[in-house]
ZADREN-179955 format. One record per residue (C-alpha): residue in one letter; x, y, z; residue number from 1. Coordinates in steps of 0.001 Angstrom, whole numbers, plus 500000, padded with zeros to 6 digits. Each point is the difference from the previous one (the first is absolute). Layout:
residues N
+----+--------+--------+--------+-----+
! aa !      u !      v !      w !   i !
+----+--------+--------+--------+-----+
!  a !      X !      Y !      Z ! NUM !
...
+----+--------+--------+--------+-----+
END
This chain:
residues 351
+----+--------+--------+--------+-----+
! aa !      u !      v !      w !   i !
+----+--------+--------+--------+-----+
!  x ! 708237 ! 907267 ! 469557 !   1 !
!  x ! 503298 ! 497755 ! 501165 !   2 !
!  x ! 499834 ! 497238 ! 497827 !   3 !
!  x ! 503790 ! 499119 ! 499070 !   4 !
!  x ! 501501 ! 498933 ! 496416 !   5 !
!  x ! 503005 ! 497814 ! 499227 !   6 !
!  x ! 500932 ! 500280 ! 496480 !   7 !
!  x ! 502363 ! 497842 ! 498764 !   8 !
!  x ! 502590 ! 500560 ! 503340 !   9 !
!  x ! 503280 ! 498957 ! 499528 !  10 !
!  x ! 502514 ! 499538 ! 502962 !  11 !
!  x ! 504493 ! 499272 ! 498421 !  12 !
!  x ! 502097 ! 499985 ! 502708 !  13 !
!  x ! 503943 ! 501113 ! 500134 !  14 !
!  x ! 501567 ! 497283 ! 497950 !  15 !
!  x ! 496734 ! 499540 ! 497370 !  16 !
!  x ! 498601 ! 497741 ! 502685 !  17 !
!  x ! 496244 ! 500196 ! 498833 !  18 !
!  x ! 497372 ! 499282 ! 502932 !  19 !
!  x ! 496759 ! 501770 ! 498150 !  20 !
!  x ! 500591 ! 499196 ! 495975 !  21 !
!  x ! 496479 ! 502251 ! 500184 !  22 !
!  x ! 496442 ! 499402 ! 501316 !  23 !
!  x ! 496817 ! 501999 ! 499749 !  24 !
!  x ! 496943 ! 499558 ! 502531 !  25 !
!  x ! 496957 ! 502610 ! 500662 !  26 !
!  x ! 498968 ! 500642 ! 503374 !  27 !
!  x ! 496727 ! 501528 ! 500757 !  28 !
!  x ! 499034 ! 502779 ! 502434 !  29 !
!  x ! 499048 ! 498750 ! 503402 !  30 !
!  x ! 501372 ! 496243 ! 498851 !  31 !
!  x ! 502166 ! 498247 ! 502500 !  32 !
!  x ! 502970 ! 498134 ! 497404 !  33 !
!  x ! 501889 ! 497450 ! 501616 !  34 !
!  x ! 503412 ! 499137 ! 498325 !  35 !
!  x ! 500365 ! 495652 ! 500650 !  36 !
!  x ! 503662 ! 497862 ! 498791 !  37 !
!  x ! 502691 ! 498194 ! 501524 !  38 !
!  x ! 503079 ! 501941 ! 501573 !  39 !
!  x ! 502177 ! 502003 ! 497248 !  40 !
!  x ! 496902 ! 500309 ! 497858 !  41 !
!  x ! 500584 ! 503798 ! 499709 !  42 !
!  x ! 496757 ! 500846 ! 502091 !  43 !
!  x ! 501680 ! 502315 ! 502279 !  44 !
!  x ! 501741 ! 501942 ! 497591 !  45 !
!  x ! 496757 ! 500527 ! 497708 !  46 !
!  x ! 498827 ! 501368 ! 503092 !  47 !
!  x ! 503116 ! 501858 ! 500956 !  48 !
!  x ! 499693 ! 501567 ! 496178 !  49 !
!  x ! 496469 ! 500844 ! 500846 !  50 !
!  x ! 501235 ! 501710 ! 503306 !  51 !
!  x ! 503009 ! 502251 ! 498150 !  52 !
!  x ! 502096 ! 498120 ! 502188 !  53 !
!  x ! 501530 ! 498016 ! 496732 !  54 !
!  x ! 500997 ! 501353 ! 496958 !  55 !
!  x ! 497761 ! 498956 ! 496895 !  56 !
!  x ! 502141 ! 498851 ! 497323 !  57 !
!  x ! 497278 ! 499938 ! 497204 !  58 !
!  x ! 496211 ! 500559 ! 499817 !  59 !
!  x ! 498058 ! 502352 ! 501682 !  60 !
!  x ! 497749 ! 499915 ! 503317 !  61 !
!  x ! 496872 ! 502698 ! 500523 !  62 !
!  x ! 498162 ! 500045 ! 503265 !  63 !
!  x ! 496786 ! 502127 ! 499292 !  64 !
!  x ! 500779 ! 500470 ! 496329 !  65 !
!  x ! 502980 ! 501881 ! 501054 !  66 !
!  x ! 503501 ! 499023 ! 499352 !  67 !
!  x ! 502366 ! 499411 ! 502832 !  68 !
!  x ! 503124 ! 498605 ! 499014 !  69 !
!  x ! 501899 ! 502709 ! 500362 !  70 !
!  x ! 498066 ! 501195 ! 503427 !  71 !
!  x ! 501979 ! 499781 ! 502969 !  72 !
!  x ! 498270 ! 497619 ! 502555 !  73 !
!  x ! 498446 ! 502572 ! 502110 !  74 !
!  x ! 498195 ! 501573 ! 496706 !  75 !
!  x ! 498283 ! 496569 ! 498758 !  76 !
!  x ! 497290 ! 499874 ! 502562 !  77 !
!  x ! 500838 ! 497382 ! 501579 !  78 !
!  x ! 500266 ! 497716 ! 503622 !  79 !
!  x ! 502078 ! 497168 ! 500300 !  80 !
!  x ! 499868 ! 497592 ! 502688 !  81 !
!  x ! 502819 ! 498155 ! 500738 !  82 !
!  x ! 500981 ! 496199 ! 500988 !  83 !
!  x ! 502098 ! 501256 ! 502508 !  84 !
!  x ! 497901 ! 502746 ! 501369 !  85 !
!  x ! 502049 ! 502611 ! 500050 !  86 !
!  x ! 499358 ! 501946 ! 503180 !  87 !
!  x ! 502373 ! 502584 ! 501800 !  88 !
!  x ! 500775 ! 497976 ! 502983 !  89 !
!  x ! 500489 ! 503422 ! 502436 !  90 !
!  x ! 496034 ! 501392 ! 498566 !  91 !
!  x ! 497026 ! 499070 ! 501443 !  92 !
!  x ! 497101 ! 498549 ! 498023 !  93 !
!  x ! 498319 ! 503434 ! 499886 !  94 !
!  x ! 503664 ! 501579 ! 498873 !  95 !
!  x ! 500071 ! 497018 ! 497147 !  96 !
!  x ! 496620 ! 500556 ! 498794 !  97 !
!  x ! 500634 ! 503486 ! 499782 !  98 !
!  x ! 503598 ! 500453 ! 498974 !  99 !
!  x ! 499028 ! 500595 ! 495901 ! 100 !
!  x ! 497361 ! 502464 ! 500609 ! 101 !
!  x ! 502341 ! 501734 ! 502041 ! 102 !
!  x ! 502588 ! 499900 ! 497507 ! 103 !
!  x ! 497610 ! 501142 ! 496911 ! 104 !
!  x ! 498847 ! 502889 ! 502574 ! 105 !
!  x ! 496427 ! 499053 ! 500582 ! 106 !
!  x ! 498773 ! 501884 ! 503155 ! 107 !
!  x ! 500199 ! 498660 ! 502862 ! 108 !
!  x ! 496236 ! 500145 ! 500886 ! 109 !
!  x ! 499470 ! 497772 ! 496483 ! 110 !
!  x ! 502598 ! 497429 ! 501063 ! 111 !
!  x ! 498469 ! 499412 ! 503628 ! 112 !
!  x ! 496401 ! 499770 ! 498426 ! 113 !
!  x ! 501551 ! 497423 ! 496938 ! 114 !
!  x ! 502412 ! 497777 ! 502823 ! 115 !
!  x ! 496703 ! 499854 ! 501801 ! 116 !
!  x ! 498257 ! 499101 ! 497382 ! 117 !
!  x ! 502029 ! 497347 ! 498972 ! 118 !
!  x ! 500930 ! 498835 ! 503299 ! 119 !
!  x ! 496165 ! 499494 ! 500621 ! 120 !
!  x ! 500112 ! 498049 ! 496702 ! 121 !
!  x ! 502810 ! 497420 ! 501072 ! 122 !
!  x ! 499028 ! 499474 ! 503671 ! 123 !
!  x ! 503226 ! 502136 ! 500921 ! 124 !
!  x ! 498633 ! 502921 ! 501864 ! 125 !
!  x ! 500649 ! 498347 ! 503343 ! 126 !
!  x ! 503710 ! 499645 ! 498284 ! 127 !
!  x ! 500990 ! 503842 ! 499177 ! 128 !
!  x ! 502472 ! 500276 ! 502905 ! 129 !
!  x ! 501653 ! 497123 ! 499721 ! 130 !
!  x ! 503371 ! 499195 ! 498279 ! 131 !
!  x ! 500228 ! 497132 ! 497243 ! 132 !
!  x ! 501816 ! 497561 ! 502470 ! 133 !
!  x ! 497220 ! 499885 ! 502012 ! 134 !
!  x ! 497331 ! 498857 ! 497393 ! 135 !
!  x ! 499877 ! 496434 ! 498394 ! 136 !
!  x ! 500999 ! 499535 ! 496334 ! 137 !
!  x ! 495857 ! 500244 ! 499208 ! 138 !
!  x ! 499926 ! 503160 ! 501604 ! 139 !
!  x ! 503507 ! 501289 ! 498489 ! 140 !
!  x ! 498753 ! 499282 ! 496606 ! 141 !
!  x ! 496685 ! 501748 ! 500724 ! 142 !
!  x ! 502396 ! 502978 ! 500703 ! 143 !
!  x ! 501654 ! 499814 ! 496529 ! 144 !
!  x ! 496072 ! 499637 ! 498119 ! 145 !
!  x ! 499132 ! 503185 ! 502629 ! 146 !
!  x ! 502987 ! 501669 ! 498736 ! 147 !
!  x ! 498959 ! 499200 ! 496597 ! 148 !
!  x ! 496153 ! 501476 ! 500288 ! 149 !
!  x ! 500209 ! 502894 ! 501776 ! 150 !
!  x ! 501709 ! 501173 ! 496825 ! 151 !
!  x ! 496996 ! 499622 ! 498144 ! 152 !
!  x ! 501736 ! 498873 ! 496693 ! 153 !
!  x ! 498909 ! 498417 ! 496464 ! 154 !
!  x ! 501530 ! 497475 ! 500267 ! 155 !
!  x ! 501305 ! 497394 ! 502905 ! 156 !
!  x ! 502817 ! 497725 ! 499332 ! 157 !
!  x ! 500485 ! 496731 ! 502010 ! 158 !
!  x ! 503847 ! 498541 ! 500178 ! 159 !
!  x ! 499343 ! 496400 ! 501445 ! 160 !
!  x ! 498294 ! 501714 ! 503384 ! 161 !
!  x ! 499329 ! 496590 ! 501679 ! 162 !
!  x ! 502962 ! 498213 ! 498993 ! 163 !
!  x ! 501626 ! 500589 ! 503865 ! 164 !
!  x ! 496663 ! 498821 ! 501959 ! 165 !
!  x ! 498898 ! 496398 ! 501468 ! 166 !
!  x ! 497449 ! 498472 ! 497877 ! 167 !
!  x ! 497245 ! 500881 ! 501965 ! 168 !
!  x ! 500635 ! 503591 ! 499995 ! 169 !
!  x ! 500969 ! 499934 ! 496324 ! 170 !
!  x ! 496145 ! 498649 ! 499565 ! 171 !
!  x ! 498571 ! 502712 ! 502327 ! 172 !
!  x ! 501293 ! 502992 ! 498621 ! 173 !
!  x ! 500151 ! 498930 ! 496173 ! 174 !
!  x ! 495828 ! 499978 ! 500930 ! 175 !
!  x ! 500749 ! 503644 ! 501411 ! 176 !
!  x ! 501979 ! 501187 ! 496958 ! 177 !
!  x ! 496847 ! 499114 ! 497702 ! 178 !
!  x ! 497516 ! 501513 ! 502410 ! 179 !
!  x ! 501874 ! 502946 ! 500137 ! 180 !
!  x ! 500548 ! 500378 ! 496186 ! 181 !
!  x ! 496412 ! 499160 ! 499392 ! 182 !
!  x ! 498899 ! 502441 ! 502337 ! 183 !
!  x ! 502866 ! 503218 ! 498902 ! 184 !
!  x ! 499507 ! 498716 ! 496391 ! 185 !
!  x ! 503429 ! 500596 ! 499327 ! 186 !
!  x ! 501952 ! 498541 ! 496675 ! 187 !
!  x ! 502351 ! 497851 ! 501430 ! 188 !
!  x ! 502903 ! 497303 ! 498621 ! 189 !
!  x ! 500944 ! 497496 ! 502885 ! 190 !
!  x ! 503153 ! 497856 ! 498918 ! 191 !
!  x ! 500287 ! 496492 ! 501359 ! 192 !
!  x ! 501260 ! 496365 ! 499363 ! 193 !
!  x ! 497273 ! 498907 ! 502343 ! 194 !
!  x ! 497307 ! 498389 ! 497852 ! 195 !
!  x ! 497362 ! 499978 ! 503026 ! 196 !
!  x ! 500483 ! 503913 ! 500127 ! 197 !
!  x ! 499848 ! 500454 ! 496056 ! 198 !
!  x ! 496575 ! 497767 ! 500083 ! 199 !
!  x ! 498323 ! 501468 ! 502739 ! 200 !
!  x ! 500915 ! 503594 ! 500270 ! 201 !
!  x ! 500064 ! 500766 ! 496073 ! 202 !
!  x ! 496955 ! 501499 ! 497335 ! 203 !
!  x ! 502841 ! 499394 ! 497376 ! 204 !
!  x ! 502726 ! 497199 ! 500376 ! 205 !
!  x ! 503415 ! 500744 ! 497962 ! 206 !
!  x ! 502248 ! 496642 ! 499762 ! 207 !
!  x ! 503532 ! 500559 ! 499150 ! 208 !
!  x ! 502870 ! 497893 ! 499182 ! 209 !
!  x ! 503262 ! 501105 ! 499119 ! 210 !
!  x ! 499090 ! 503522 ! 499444 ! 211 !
!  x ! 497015 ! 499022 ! 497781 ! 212 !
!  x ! 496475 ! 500071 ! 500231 ! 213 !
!  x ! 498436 ! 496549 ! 499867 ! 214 !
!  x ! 496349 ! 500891 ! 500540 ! 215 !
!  x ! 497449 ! 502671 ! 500839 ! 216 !
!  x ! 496753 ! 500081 ! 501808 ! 217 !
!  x ! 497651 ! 499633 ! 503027 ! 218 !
!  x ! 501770 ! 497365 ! 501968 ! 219 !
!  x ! 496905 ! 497182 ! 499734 ! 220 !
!  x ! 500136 ! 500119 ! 496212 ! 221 !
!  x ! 504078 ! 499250 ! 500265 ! 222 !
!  x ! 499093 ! 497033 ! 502232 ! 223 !
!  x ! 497136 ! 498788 ! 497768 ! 224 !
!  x ! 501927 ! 500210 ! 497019 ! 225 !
!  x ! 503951 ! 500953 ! 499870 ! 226 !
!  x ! 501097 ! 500826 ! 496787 ! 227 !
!  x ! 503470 ! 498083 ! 500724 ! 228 !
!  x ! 501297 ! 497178 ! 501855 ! 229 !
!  x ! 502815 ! 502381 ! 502379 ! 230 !
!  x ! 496494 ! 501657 ! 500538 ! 231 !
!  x ! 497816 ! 497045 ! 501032 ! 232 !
!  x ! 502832 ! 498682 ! 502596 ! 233 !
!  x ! 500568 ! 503329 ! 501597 ! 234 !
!  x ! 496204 ! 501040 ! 500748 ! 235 !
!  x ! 498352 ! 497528 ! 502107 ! 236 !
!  x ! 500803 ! 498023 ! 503229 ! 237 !
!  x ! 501433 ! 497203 ! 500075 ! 238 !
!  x ! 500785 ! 500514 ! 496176 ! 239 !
!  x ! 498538 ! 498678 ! 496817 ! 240 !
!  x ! 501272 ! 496487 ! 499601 ! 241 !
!  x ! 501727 ! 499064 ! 496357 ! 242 !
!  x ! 499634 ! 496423 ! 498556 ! 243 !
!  x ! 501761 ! 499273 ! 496903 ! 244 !
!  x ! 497452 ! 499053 ! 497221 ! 245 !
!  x ! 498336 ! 499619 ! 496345 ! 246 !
!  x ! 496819 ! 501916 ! 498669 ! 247 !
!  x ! 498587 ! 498576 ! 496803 ! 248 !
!  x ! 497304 ! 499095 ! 498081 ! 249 !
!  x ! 499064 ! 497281 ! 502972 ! 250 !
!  x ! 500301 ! 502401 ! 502647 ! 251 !
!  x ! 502516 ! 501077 ! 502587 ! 252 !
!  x ! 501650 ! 496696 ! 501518 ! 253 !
!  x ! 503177 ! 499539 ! 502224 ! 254 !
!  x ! 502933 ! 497423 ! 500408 ! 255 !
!  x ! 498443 ! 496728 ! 497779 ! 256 !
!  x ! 497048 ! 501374 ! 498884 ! 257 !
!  x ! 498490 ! 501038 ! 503271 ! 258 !
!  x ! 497003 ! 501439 ! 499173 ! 259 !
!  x ! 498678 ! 503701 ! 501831 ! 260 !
!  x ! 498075 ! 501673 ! 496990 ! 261 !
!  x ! 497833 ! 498629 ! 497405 ! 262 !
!  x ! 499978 ! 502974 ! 497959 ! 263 !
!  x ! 501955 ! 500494 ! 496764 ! 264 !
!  x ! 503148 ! 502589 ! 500102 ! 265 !
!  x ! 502976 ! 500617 ! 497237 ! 266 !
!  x ! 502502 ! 500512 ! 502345 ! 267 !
!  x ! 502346 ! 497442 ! 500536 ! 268 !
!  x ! 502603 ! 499919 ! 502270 ! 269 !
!  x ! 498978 ! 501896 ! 502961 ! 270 !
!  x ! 500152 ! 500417 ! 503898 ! 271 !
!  x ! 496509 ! 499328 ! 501967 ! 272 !
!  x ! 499399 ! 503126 ! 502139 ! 273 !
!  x ! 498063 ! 498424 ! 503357 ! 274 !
!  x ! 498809 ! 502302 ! 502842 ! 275 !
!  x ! 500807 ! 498402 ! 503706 ! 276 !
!  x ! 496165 ! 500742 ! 501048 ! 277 !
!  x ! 498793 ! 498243 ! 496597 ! 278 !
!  x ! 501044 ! 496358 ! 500699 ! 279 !
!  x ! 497707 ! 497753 ! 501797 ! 280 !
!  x ! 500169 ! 496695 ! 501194 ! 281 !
!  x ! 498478 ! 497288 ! 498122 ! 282 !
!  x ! 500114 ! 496550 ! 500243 ! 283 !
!  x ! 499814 ! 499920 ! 496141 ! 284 !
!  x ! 501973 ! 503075 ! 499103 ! 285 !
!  x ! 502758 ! 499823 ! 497118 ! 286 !
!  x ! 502725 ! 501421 ! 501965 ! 287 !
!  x ! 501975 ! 497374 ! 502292 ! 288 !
!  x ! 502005 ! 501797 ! 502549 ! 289 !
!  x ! 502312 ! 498806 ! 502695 ! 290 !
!  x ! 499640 ! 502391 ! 503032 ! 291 !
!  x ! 503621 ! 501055 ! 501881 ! 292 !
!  x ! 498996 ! 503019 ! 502544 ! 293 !
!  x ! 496643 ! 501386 ! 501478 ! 294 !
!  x ! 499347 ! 503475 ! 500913 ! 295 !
!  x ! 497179 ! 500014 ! 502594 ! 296 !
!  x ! 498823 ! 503778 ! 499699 ! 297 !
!  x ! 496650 ! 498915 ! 502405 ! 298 !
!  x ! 496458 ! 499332 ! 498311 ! 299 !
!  x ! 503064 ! 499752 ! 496245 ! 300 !
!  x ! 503072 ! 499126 ! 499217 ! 301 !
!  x ! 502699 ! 499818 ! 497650 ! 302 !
!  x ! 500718 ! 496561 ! 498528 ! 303 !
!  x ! 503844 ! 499185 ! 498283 ! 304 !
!  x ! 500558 ! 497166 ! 497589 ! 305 !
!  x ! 500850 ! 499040 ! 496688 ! 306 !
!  x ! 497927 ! 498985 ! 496987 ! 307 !
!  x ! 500861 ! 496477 ! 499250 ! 308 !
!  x ! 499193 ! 500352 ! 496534 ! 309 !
!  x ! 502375 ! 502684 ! 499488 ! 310 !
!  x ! 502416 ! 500146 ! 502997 ! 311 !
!  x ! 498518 ! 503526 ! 500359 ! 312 !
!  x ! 500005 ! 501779 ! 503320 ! 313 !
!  x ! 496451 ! 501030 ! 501201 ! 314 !
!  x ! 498246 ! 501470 ! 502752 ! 315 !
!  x ! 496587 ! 500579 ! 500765 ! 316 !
!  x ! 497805 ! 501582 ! 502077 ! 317 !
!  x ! 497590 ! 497655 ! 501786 ! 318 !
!  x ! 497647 ! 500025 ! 502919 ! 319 !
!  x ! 500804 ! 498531 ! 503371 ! 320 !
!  x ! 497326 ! 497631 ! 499240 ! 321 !
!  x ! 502131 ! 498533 ! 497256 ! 322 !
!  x ! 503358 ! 500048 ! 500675 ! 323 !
!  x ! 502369 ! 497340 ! 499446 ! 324 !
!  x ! 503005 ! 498592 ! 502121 ! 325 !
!  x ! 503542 ! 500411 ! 498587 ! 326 !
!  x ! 500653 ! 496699 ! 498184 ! 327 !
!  x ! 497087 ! 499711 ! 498938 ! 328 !
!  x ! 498932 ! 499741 ! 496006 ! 329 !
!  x ! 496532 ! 502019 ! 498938 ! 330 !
!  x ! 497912 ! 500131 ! 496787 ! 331 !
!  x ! 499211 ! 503699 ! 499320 ! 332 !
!  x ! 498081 ! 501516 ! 497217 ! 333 !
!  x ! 499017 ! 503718 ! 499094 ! 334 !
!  x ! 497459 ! 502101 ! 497824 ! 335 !
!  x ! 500956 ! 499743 ! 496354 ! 336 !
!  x ! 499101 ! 503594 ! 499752 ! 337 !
!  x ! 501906 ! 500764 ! 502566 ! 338 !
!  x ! 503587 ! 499484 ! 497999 ! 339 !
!  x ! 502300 ! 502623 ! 498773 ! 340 !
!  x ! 502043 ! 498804 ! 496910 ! 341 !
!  x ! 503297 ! 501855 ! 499582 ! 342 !
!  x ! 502660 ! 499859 ! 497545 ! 343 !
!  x ! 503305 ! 497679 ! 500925 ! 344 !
!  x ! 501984 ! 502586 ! 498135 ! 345 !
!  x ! 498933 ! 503412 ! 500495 ! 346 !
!  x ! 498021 ! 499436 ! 503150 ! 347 !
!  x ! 497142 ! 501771 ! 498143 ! 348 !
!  x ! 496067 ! 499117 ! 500710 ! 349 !
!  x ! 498442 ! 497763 ! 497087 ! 350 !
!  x ! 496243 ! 499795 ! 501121 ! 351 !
+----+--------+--------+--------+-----+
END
């Protein structure tokens, strides 16, 4: 069993400067966990704690019911796959692959047969002679996962691997990195600020912000439903839009008693959580909005504007079939029950 356990992890810097006041999250054997937040969030250094390559100031992390903080890195059990590779330049992909078997004395009959092995794996045994300047940044990064296999450990960790690829190679291997995990049924954390990554690639989605947990769980269920506002505008593309507005006993209304829900809340003040892809247009809609740009994406697109009720800025995602011009001013409505009522405060979900 590798399933991992963060209890109440705590990360003080030189100087008191806190960036984990302390967070706790369960991650199961086999379960791919991807960590999701803006830049600074403390992402990397949870997983850098997880590692042994960061101190833990407080708390205490297990990794197969054993505890490791105190385990140097090469005792935890663990692979990590880096953003920027990491590859001795002078090796060849074979020598790479191979280089921390070698080191841990594995013989060198089992190294050949486990390179091979996961060579065959990665489409890289027509690769084994070649030096990392001669590969693409695909196949360099397949080197670093290769690396990261042959070791055979609990536990892989993922350090923003795609971060230094084009976007169509960043979609092409993020489909091999799930394959593969499905396949070796490895535990494995995978750190990015990528949203499209944390959706598609995770079982279990972990949004952080400022060193905190926000919310846990399989990544449709934090789309569906996010617990908090930072939540709701960070998962989902083009973000949730935000329209200032009133939930009573008359329903939810906007600007001068625009009207988008007949049902009854206790709410009060509150911001209007709209999804781009749940607008439509509708000649009798409630929402009045003034288009400024148009994203033609092909058979979509992404329309710009502001709500004239509110002065709001809103985009939605429409089909090419009903796409405005820029100048243009549209009636739009949407599915009452598809609204998400937050807090103006605390940012906190009321429905």
């Amino acid at each position: 069993m590798a399933d991992i356990t963060l209890n109440h992890i705590r990360k003080v810097y030189p100087g008191g400067v806190e960036a984990i006041p302390g967070l706790s999250v369960d991650i199961e054997d086999g379960e791919l966990c991807v960590l999701v937040g803006p830049s600074g969030c403390g992402k990397s250094t949870l997983l850098r704690m997880v590692a042994g390559l960061e101190e833990v100031t407080g708390g205490e992390i297990s990794i197969g019911g054993r505890k490791v903080n105190d385990l140097e890195p090469a005792d935890r059990d663990i692979a990590m796959v880096f953003q920027n590779y990491a590859l001795y330049p002078h090796m060849s992909v074979y020598e790479n692959m191979a280089y921390g078997l070698k080191n841990q004395g594995t013989p060198k009959a089992e190294i050949r047969e486990r390179v091979n092995e996961a060579a065959g794996i990665l489409g890289l045994a027509d690769f084994l002679e070649r030096k990392p300047r001669q590969l693409s940044g695909g196949q360099r990064q397949r080197v670093a996962m290769g690396r990261a296999i042959v070791r055979k450990p609990q536990v892989f960790l993922f350090d923003e691997p795609l971060s230094n690829l084009d976007a169509k190679l960043r979609m092409k291997t993020r489909v091999e990195i799930r394959d593969l995990q499905q396949r070796l049924k490895t535990t494995a954390i995978y750190v990015t600020h990528d949203q499209s990554e944390a959706m598609t690639l995770a079982d279990k989605l972990v949004v952080m912000n400022a060193g905190r947990i926000e919310q846990v769980g399989p990544p449709i269920a934090l789309y569906e439903r996010p617990a908090t506002k930072f939540v709701a505008e960070f998962i989902g593309s083009p973000p949730m839009n935000f329209i200032p507005g009133h939930a009573g006993a008359d329903g939810v209304t906007i600007g001068e008693g625009v009207k988008l829900d007949d049902r009854p809340h206790q709410h009060g003040e509150v911001s209007v959580g709209i999804r781009p892809e749940h607008l439509v247009r509708d000649t009798a809609g409630p929402l009045s909005v003034d288009v400024r740009v148009v994203e033609r994406l092909g058979a979509s697109g992404n329309v710009y504007g502001w709500v004239e009720q509110t002065g709001s800025e809103l985009v939605a995602s429409l089909t090419d079939a009903t796409l405005p011009q820029p100048g243009e001013t549209m009636r739009m409505s949407v599915d009452p029950a598809m609204l998400h009522l937050f807090d103006r405060e605390t940012g906190d979900r009321l429905d």
